[in-house]
C-alpha positions in Angstrom: 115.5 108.9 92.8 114.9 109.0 96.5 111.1 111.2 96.8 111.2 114.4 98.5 109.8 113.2 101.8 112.5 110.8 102.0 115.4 113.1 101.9 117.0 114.1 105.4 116.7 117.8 105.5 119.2 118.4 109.1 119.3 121.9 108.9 115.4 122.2 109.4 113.8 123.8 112.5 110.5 124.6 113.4 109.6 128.5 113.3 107.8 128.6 116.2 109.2 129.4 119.5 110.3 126.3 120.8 109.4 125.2 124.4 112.0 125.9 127.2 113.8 122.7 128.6 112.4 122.1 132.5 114.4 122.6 134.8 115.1 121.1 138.2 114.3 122.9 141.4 117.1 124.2 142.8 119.3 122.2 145.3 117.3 118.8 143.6 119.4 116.5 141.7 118.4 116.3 138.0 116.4 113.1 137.1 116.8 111.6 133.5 115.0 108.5 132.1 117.3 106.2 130.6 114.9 103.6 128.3 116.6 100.1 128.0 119.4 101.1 130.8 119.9 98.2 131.5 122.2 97.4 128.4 125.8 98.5 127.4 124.8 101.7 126.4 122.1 102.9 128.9 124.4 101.6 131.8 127.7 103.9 130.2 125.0 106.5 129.9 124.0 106.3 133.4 127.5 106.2 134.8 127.9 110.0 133.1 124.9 111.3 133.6 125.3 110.0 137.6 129.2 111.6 137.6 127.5 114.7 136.2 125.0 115.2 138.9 122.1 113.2 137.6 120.0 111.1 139.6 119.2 108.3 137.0 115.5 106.4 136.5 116.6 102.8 134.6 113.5 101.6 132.3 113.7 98.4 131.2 112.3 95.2 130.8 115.4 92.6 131.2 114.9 90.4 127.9 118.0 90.8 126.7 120.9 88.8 128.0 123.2 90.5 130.0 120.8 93.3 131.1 120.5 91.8 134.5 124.1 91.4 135.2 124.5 95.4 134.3 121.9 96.3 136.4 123.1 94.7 139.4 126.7 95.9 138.5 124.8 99.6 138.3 123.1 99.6 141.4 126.1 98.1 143.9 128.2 100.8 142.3 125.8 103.7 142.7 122.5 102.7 145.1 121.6 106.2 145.9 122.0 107.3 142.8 119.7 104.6 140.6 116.1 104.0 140.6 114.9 100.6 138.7 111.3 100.7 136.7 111.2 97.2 135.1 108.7 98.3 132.2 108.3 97.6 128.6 107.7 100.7 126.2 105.1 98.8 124.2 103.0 99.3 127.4 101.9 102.6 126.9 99.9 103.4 129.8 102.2 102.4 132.2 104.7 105.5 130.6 102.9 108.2 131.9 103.4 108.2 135.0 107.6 107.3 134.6 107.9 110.9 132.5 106.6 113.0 134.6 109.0 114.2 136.7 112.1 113.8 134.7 114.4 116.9 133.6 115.7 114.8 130.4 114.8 111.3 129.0 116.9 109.3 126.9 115.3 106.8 124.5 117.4 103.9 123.8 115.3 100.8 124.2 114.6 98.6 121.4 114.7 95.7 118.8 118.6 95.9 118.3 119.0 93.1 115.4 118.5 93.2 111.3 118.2 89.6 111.7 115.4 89.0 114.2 113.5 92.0 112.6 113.6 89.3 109.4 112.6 86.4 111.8 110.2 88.4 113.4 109.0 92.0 111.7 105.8 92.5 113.4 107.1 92.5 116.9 110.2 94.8 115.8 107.8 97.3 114.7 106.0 97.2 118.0 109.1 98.0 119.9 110.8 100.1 117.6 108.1 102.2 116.3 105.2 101.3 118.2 107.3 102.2 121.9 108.9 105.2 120.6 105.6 106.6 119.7 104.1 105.4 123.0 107.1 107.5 124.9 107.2 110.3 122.8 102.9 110.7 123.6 104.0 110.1 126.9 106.5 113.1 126.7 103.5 115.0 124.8 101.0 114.9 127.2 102.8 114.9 130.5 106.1 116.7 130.4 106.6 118.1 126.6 109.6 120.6 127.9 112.1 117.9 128.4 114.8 116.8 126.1 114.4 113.7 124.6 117.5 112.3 122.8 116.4 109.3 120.5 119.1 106.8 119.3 118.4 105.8 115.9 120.9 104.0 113.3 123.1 103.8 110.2 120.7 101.9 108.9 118.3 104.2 107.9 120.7 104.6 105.2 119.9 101.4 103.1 122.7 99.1 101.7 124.8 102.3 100.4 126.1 100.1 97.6 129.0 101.5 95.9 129.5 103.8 98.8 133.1 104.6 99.9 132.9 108.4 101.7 131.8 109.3 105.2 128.3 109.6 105.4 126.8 112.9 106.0 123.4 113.7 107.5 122.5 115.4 104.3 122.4 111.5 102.6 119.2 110.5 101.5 117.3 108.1 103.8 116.4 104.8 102.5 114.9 102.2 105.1 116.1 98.7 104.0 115.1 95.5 106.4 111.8 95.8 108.5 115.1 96.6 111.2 115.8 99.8 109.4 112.1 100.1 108.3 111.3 100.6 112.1 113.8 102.7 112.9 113.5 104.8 110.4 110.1 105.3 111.2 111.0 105.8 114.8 113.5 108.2 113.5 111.4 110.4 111.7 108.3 110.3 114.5 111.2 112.0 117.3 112.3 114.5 114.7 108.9 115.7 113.9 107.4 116.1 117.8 110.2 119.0 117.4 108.0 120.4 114.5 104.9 119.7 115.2 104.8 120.1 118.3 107.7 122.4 119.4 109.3 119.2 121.9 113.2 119.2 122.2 113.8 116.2 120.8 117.0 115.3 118.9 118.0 112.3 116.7 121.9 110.6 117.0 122.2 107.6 114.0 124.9 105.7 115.8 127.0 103.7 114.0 129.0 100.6 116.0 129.2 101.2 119.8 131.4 98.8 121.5 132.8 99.1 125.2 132.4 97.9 128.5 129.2 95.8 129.5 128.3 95.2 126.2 127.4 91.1 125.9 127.4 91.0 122.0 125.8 88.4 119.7 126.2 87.0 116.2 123.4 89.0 115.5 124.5 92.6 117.1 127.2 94.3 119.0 129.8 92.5 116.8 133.1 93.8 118.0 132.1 92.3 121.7 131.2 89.1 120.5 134.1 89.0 118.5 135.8 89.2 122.1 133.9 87.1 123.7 134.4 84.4 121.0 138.2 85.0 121.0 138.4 84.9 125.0 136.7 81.2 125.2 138.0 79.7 122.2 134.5 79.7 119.8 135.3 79.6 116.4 133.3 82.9 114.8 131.4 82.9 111.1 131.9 86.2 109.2 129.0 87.0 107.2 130.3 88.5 103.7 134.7 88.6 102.8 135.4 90.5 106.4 136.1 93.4 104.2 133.0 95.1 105.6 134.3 98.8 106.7 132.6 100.3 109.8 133.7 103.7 112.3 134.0 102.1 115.8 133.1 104.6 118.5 133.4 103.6 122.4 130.6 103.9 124.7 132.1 106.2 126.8 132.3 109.2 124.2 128.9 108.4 122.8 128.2 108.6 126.2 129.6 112.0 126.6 127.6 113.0 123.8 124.3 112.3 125.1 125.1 114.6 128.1 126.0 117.2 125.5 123.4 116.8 123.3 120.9 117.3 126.7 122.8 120.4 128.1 122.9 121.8 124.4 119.2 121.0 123.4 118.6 124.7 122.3 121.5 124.2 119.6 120.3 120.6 119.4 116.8 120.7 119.7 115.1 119.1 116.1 117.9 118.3 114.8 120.0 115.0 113.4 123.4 114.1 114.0 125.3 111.0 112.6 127.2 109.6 115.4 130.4 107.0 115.3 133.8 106.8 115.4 134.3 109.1 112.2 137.3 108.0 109.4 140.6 107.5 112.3 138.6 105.1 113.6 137.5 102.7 110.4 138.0 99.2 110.4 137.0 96.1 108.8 136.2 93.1 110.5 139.2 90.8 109.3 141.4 93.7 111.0 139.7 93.7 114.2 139.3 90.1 114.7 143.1 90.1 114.0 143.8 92.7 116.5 141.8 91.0 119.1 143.9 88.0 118.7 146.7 90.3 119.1 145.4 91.3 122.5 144.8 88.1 123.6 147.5 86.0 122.9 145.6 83.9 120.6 145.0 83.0 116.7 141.3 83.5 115.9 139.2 80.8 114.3 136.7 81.6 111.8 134.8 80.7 108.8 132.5 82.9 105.7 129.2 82.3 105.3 126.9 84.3 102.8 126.3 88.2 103.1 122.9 88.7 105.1 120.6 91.0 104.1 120.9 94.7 104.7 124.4 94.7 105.3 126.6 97.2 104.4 129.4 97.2 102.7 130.8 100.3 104.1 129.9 102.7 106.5 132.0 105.9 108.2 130.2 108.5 109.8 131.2 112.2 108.7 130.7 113.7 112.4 131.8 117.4 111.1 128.2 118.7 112.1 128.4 117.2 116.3 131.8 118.7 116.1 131.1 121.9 114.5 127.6 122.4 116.6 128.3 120.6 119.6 132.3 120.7 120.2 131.9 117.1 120.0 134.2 113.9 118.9 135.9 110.6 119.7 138.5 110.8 122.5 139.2 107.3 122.7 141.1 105.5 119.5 139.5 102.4 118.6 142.9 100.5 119.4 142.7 102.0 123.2 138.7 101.3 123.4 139.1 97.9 122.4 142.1 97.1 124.7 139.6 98.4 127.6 137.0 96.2 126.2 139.4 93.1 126.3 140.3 93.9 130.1 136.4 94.3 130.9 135.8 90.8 129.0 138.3 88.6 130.3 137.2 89.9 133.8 133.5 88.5 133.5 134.1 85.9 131.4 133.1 82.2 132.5 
C-alpha cells in the first residue's frame, strides 16, 4: 500500500489567503520566464504567450540539441518580442535577478530522459530537483506573487502495471527511475510553496507532447524521432512489442493550457492537473510508426529490443478535472498534429 504522504490529494488548498498574482503596470507588456525555452515546448509556449501580449524572457542553457536552431528560429520571427538569458537553473544565484520583474514564470527546463537519469542519477537530480528548488527560492524571495506553472510527468506514476484506464490525478504517486524520482520530488516541492508558503504555483504531469520544433531522440520525444527516422531512412529499435499505449497531445494545445493555467491561477493556484491527449487520442507505437509511413510515402524499418526500465505499458490521461476547472482540452486530433509535425520535419530535415 502506497503510505499516506505518497497519495496525491488534488483537491487540497491551503487555508490561508493566498497571495494576489502581480500584475503588470498598465500600458507595459506582460513579461513571463519561460525555463528551457529554447526547446519544443518552451518555443510553442513562447509563440502563445507572444500572440497573447506577452513579452517573453527565454532561460536556457543550449545543451540539448536542437535548442539553438529554435532559438534562432524564435528570435527572427519575433525580435522585439524575445529576450535571451543563456543560464543554467542549477546556478542558483544567477536566478535572482531573472525573476524579478516577471508577471508569470513557466518552469520547463530539465533532465528530459528515464535513460540518462540511469546512466547518470546524480546530475538528474541536480537539474530536476536541485533547479526547481533553486527557481522556486528564487520566486520565494524575490517576486513570491507570480504564477509559476511547473511541468512535471506521467511518471510520477510508476510502471502502472496492469493498468488499462485513464489516469486520474487522484492515482497514487509512485516515483520509479531516479527520472521519476526527481521529478517527483520536483513535483511535490512546486505544489507545496502553494502551501507553505501561499505562492501560486500549479503542477501539469504531461504525458507525450509532440509537434513542431521538437528534435526527438531514442531516448525522448519519441513520436518526433520516429519522424525523423522515417524522413531519412534510419531503421528505428522499439523497446518492448510496440503495443505500448500512450495519449498524444500537440504542443500547441498544451501550449494553450499554460496561458490558461496563468490567467486562471486563482482557480489553479496549488493545484495538479494531468495533462495529454486524453482517450481520442491513444495510440501505440506500432500504429503510429505505421501512420507515419503512411504520411510519407514509405515502409518503416524497425527492430525489438528489450523493455527498458520504467516503461509503461499503458498510459491515458483522464483530463476531466482541466476541462471541468479550466474549460480546457485537445483541439488538434493526433492524426492532424502529426500530419503538421511531418510538414515541419521534412522542411528542416538534412
Amino acid at each position: 500500500m502506497t503510505p499516506p504522504s505518497l497519495r496525491a490529494e488534488p483537491g487540497l488548498r491551503s487555508r490561508a489567503k493566498p497571495r494576489p498574482a502581480r500584475k503588470a503596470e498598465r500600458g507595459a507588456a506582460r513579461r513571463i520566464l519561460i525555463t528551457g525555452g529554447a526547446g519544443f515546448l518552451g518555443v510553442n509556449a513562447a509563440v502563445r504567450m507572444i500572440e497573447d501580449g506577452w513579452h517573453v524572457s527565454i532561460l536556457d542553457n543550449l545543451s540539448r540539441p536542437g535548442t539553438e536552431r529554435n532559438l534562432k528560429w524564435l528570435i527572427t520571427q519575433h525580435p522585439a518580442d524575445t529576450t535571451f538569458i543563456k543560464e543554467d537553473v542549477r546556478n542558483a544565484s544567477a536566478l535572482n535577478e531573472h525573476v524579478k520583474s516577471q508577471d508569470a514564470i513557466l518552469h520547463l527546463a530539465g533532465q528530459v530522459a528515464v535513460t540518462t537519469s540511469l546512466a547518470d542519477p546524480a546530475t538528474d537530480f541536480d537539474i530536476n530537483a536541485g533547479g526547481t528548488l533553486n527557481l522556486l527560492e528564487a520566486a520565494r524571495k524575490h517576486n513570491p506573487e507570480v504564477p509559476f506553472v511547473f511541468a512535471s510527468t506521467n511518471k510520477v506514476y510508476g510502471k502502472l502495471e496492469h493498468n488499462n484506464v485513464a489516469c486520474k490525478e487522484s492515482q497514487p504517486i509512485d516515483f520509479h527511475s531516479p527520472y521519476g524520482c526527481s521529478k517527483g520530488a520536483a513535483d511535490q516541492y512546486v505544489r507545496d510553496y502553494a502551501r507553505c508558503f501561499h505562492m501560486n504555483t500549479v503542477v501539469l504531469r504531461q504525458s507525450c507532447i509532440y509537434g513542431a520544433h521538437q528534435y526527438g531522440t531514442e531516448d525522448q520525444g519519441w513520436v518526433a524521432h520516429f519522424v525523423h527516422s522515417i524522413l531519412n531512412k534510419r531503421p528505428l529499435t522499439i523497446y518492448g512489442d510496440g503495443t505500448q499505449v500512450r495519449d498524444l497531445l500537440d504542443a500547441r494545445d498544451l501550449s494553450l493550457l499554460y496561458a490558461t493555467a496563468i490567467e486562471k491561477i486563482e482557480t489553479t493556484r496549488g493545484g495538479i492537473y494531468n495533462v495529454g491527449g486524453g482517450p481520442p487520442n491513444q495510440r501505440n507505437l506500432i500504429e503510429v510508426i505505421d501512420r507515419i509511413g503512411e504520411l510519407t510515402n514509405t515502409k518503416p524499418t524497425y527492430t525489438f529490443s528489450d523493455w527498458r526500465e520504467g516503461d509503461q505499458v499503458f498510459y491515458v490521461s483522464d483530463i476531466g478535472k482541466a476541462k471541468d476547472e479550466l474549460g480546457w482540452e485537445p483541439q488538434i486530433p493526433f492524426d492532424r498534429g502529426l500530419r503538421d509535425l511531418v510538414a515541419w520535419a521534412a522542411s528542416v530535415s538534412s
